[in-house]
SEKOL-802236 format. One record per residue (C-alpha): residue in three letters; z, y, x. Coordinates in steps of 0.5 Angstrom, whole numbers, plus 500, padded with zeros to 3 digits. Last residue first. Layout:
<recs>
ALAZYX
...
</recs>
This chain:
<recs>
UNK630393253
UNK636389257
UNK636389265
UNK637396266
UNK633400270
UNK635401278
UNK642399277
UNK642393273
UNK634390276
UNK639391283
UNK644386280
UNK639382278
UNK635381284
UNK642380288
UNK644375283
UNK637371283
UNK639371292
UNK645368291
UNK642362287
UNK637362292
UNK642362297
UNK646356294
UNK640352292
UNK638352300
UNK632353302
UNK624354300
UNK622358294
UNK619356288
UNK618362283
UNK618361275
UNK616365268
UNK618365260
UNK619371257
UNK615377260
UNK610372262
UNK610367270
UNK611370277
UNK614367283
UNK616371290
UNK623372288
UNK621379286
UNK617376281
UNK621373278
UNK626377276
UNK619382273
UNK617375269
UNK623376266
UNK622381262
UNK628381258
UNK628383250
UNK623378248
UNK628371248
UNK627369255
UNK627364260
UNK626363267
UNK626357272
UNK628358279
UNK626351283
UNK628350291
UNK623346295
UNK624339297
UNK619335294
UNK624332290
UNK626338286
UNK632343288
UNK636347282
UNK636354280
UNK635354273
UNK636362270
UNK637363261
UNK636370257
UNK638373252
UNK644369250
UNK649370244
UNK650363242
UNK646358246
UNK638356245
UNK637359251
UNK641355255
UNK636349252
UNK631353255
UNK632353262
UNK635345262
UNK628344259
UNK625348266
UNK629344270
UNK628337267
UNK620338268
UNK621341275
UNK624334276
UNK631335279
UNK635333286
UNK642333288
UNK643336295
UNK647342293
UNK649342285
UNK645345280
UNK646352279
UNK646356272
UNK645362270
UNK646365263
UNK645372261
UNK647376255
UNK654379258
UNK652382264
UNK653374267
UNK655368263
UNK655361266
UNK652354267
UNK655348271
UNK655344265
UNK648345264
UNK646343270
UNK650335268
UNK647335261
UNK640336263
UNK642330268
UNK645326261
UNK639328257
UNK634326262
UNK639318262
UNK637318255
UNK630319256
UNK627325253
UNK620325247
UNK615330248
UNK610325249
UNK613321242
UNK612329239
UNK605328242
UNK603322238
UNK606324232
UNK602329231
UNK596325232
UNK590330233
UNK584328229
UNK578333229
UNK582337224
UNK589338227
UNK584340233
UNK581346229
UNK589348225
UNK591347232
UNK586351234
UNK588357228
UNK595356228
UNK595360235
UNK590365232
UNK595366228
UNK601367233
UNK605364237
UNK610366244
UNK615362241
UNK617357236
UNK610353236
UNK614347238
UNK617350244
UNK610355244
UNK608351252
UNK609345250
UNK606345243
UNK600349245
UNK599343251
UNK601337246
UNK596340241
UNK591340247
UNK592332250
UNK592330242
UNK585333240
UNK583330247
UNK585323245
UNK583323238
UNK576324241
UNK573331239
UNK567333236
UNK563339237
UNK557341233
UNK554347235
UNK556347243
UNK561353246
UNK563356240
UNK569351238
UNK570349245
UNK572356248
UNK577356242
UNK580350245
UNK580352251
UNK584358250
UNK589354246
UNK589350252
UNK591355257
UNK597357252
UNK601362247
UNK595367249
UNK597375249
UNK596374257
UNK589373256
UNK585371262
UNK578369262
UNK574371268
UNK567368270
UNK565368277
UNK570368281
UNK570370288
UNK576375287
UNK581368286
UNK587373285
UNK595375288
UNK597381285
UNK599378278
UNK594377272
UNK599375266
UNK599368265
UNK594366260
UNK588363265
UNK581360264
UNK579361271
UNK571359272
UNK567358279
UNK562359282
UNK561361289
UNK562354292
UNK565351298
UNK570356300
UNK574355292
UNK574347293
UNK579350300
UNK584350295
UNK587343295
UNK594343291
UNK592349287
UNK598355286
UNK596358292
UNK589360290
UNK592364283
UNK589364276
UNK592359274
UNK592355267
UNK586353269
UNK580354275
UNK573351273
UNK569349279
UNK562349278
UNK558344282
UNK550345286
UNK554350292
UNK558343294
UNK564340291
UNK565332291
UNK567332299
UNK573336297
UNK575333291
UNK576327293
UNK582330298
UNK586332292
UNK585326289
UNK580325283
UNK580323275
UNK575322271
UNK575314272
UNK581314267
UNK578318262
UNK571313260
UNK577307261
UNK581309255
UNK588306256
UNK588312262
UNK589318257
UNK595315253
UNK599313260
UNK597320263
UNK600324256
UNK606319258
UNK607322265
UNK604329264
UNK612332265
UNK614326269
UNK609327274
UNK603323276
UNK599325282
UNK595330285
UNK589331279
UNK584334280
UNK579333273
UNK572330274
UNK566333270
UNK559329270
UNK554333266
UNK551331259
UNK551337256
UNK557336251
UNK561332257
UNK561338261
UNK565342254
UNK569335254
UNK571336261
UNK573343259
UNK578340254
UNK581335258
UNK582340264
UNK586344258
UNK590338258
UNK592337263
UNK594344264
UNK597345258
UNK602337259
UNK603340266
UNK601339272
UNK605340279
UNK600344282
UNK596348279
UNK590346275
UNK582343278
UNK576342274
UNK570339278
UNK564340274
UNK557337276
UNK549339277
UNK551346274
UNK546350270
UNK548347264
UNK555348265
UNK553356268
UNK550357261
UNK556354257
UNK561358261
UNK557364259
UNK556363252
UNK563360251
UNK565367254
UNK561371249
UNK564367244
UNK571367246
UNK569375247
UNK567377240
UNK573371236
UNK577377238
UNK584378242
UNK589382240
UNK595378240
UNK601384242
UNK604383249
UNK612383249
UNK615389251
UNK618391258
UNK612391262
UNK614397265
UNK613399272
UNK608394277
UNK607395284
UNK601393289
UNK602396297
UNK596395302
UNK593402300
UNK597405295
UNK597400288
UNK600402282
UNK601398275
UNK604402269
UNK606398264
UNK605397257
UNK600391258
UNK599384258
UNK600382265
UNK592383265
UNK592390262
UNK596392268
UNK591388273
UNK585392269
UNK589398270
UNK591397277
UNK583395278
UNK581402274
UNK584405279
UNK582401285
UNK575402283
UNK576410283
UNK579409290
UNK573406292
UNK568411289
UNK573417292
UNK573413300
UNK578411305
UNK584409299
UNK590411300
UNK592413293
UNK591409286
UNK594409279
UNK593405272
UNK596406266
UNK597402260
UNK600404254
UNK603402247
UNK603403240
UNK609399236
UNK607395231
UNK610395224
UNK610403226
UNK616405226
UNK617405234
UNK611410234
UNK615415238
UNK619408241
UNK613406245
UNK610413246
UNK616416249
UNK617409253
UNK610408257
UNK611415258
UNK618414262
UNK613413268
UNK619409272
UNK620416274
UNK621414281
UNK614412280
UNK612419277
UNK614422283
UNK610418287
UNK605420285
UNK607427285
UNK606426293
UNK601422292
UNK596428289
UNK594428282
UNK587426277
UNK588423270
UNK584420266
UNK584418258
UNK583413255
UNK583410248
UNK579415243
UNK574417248
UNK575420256
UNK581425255
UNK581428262
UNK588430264
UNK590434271
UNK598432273
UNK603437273
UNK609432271
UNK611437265
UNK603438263
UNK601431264
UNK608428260
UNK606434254
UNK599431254
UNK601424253
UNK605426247
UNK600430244
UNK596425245
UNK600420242
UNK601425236
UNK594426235
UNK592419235
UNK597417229
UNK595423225
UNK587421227
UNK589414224
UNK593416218
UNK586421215
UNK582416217
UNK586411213
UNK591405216
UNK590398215
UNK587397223
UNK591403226
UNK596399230
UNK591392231
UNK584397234
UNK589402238
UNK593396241
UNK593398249
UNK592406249
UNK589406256
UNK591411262
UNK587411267
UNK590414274
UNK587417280
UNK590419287
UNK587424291
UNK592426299
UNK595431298
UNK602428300
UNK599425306
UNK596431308
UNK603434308
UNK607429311
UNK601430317
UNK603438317
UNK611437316
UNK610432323
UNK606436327
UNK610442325
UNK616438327
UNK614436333
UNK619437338
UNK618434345
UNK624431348
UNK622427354
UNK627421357
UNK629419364
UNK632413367
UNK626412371
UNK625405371
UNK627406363
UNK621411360
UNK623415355
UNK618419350
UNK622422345
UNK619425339
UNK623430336
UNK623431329
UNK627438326
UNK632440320
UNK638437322
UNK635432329
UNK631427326
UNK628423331
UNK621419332
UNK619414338
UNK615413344
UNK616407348
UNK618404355
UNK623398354
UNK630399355
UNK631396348
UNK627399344
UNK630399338
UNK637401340
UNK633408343
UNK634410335
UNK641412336
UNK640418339
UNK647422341
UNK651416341
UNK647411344
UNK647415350
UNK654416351
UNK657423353
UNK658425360
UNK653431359
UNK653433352
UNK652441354
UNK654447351
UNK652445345
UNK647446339
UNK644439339
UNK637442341
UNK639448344
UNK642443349
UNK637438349
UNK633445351
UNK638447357
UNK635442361
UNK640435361
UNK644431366
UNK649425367
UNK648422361
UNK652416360
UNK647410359
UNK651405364
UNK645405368
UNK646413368
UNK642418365
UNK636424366
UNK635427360
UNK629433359
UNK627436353
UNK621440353
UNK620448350
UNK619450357
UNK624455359
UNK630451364
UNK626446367
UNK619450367
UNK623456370
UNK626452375
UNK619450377
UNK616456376
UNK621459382
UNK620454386
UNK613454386
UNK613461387
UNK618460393
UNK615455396
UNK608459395
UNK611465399
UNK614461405
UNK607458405
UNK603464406
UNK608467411
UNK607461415
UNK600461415
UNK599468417
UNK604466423
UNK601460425
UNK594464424
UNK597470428
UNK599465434
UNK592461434
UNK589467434
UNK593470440
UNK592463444
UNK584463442
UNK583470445
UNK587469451
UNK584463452
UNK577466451
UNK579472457
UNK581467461
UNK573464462
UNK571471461
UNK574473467
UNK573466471
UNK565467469
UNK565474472
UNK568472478
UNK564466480
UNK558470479
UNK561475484
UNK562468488
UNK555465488
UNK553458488
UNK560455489
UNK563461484
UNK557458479
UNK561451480
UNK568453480
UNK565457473
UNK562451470
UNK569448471
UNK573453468
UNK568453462
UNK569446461
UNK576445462
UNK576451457
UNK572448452
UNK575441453
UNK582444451
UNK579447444
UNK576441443
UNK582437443
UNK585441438
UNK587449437
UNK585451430
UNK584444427
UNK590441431
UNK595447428
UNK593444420
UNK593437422
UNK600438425
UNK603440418
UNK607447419
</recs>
């Protein structure tokens, strides 16, 4: 029995009480001996009495105890053994030295006592004797284990219907799609009304059966789109699926001279139902940006791309050029100067679309400087024509110049890119809200969100020919220098191989334009002119080259040589030009150190996909990536990705 409970019944102040009493009755014996008596009588009569409560109350007391231990024995053994919670004690050599009968029921065995820690639950590698909480799967049912190491000891706590309810949340949670029938106008445009609402309902049909089959509620909301509501948990489905519609609609009309298309765009994860109606329609703008048929996902954080496997039809019209070149002439004007800025590296599109829109500034008398981070061998000889004129020269600025040139009065025009790590200063973004990009790669995920205004048109051969036809609306009378003409012709040139690919009518048309205003065609093939000792590295890249799959050719330079880009992306095309081979890859090291993958293809390999899981992006036919390391671990991360594009979808359309 604790002593506090005794000494709080017979204490200190027990025995003073009876000393006490025991000298108040010595002193009324002294006064009178029959009063003395009395007291003496009544004195041992209250010991008596506080002795033989104290002995009934040790004894109660002693009982009570007694009855609780044993209670709380028994409901201990019976919370170890019958509580549906796992208990684990193990050694320091992570031996289990003892379980509750639930971990058993849990293994269902006898006893795993002896047995090694690790073994049995695995997933404790991951906390490395720290204290934590983590998830296992046992059979049909999830555990939760809570392990605390200084104790050797671990909590198992089934949470299977927990876990099958959040799963369950999850998958039913709203995700929205649009579907967008890319080239209706082009397709039908010399069909009758009769054709055309045969061909339409074909497409409808097509799209409603896949809604139906997949379970998917389908709103047509005009002619070309359509909406469609789901949870995530078929959303997912459809990924697994590679969203096989864009394929039945492409090969149903594949008899058509121009094959109809669809793009769909999808969201899920999103806090709220007008915010996950604008991711929505932000996946089918991104799609319809990479240049369409295809499907583009975005869940939360997570963006993914499916399709993208034909090349993108031209279908732009002279409306929008138009109204882009209004709106780019009214921002010009209410602008104090123009800072034009491209990616890094420049190329000859690049310049020269930055020559074009410092021509577009120059019409309304306002001063236009073009970024310009050094001069490379692929602008060096455009650099050398443009700089024997002294109006030109002074245009261009460094990096570091353009920082304290833009303010909130300047309007900085973005070209041939539309990504802010792609420029060599973008801090120039953060310092003004406008800003113009004039892109013809298609959209990746990466995107300068604060511009303005957006003319991105992935069915363009070039940045230049966007900008060229952006100049023939954007001022009445416009008349291009020799120089200028030249500096955009060189850059549709380029980037068309000598308007080999990627070319269609309204690409001849600004060549047309520019041809008229004085582009020296003979001036641009001396441009395009190689060295002898180029042609000789080109070469030696090319020798190294071999076939995989059949149809590609992949070659990698040898490690600690360096290449220019330039070089790189030649070596890249004359693979393309060989007998039988769909596609071309150049890895090689440039001289700044980074890694360069350039991709070629000839239509029936998306190779803006390939590059993109390396971290680059580009066109379906022609794309790059930059990454750091060695050539050889590059290169074998290019094979990797392409045997895993073999095994997921197929390399070849």
């Amino acid at each position: 029995m604790p002593k506090f409970l005794i000494q709080r019944w017979h204490g200190m102040h027990q025995v003073w009480s009876i000393a006490i009493m025991i000298m108040l009755t010595v002193a009324l014996a002294w006064y009178k001996w029959q009063l003395g008596l009395i007291g003496l009588l009544l004195t041992v009569s209250a010991g008596v009495y506080s002795y033989l409560a104290e002995r009934t109350f040790r004894r109660d007391l002693m009982k009570y105890l007694g009855r609780i231990s044993y209670r709380v024995r028994k409901v201990g053994n019976e919370v170890v053994s019958e509580l549906p919670i796992g208990i684990v004690l193990y050694s320091d050599e992570k031996v289990i030295e003892w379980h509750n009968p639930f971990v058993a029921e849990m293994m269902n065995r006898e006893s795993i006592v002896g047995e090694l820690l690790l073994e049995l639950f695995p997933t404790l590698a991951q906390v490395k004797d720290r204290a934590g909480t983590m998830e296992m799967a046992v059979g049909s049912n999830v555990y939760e284990l809570i392990v605390k190491p200084q104790e050797k000891l671990i909590y198992i706590h089934n949470i299977t219907e927990m876990w099958q309810l959040a799963r369950r949340y999850e998958e039913e949670k709203m995700a929205i799609g649009i579907v967008f029938i890319d080239n209706l106008d082009e397709v039908t445009q010399s069909m009758d009304d009769q054709q055309r609402s045969a061909l339409l309902s074909k497409v409808t049909v097509e799209i409603t059966e896949w809604a139906q089959r997949e379970q998917l509620y389908l709103k047509r909301l005009n002619s070309d789109r359509f909406l469609l509501i789901t949870d995530q948990k078929t959303l997912r489905q459809l990924e697994q699926s590679k969203f096989v519609i864009l394929d039945e609609v492409r090969e149903m009309t594949c008899q058509l001279k121009i094959p109809m298309t669809l793009s769909i765009g999808f969201a899920a994860g999103a806090e709220t139902i007008p915010e996950l109606g604008q991711w929505a329609q932000m996946s089918l703008d991104m799609a319809l940006g990479r240049g369409g048929d295809q499907a583009a996902v975005k869940v939360g954080e997570r963006q993914s791309f499916y399709g993208g496997k034909s090349n993108a039809v031209e279908k732009r019209t002279r409306v929008r050029a138009r109204v882009v070149a209004h709106a780019l002439r009214d921002m010009i004007r209410g602008s104090e100067k123009v800072v034009i800025v491209g990616h890094k590296m420049p190329d000859m599109d690049s310049m020269g679309a930055s020559i074009g829109v410092a021509k577009a500034a120059q019409l309304f008398g306002k001063e236009a400087f073009i970024v310009l981070e050094g001069v490379n061998p692929a602008i060096q000889r455009m650099m050398e024509m443009l700089r024997e004129d002294e109006r030109y020269a002074k245009r261009f600025v460094s990096p570091e110049q353009s920082v304290a040139l833009v303010d909130s009065r300047t309007l900085v025009v973005v070209v041939d890119t539309h990504k802010a790590s792609m420029l060599k200063e973008p801090r120039i973004l953060t310092q003004t809200d406008r800003i113009v990009v004039v892109d013809h790669h298609r959209r990746s995920e990466e995107f300068i969100n604060n511009s303005v205004l957006v003319y991105m048109e992935p069915y363009a051969s070039s940045a230049c020919e966007l900008v060229t036809e952006l100049l023939q609306y954007i001022h009445d009378r416009v008349v291009l220098d020799i120089r200028e003409a030249t500096a955009l012709l060189a850059g549709i040139t380029v980037d068309t191989k000598s308007f080999s690919l990627r070319t269609g009518a309204r690409t001849f048309e600004a060549a047309s334009f520019l041809r008229r205003n004085g582009a020296d065609t003979a001036l641009v093939q001396r441009m395009l002119k190689e060295d002898l000792e180029e042609y000789l590295k080109k070469a030696d890249i090319i020798k190294h080259a071999e076939v995989i799959h059949g149809h590609i050719a992949i070659a990698a330079t040898e490690p600690g040589r360096k290449y220019s880009q330039l070089l790189i992306a030649q070596s890249a095309d004359t693979l393309l030009n060989m007998t039988d081979i769909y596609a071309s890859f150049v890895v090689g090291e440039r001289p700044d150190g980074l890694v360069a993958v350039s991709a070629r293809s000839l239509g029936q390999m998306n190779v803006q996909v390939v590059m993109e899981r390396m971290g680059g992006g580009g066109h379906l036919t022609n794309a790059a990536a930059q990454l750091q390391g060695s050539v050889t671990d590059v290169y074998a991360k290019l094979r990797r990705v392409l045997e895993q594009i073999e095994a997921e979808e197929g390399l070849f359309e």
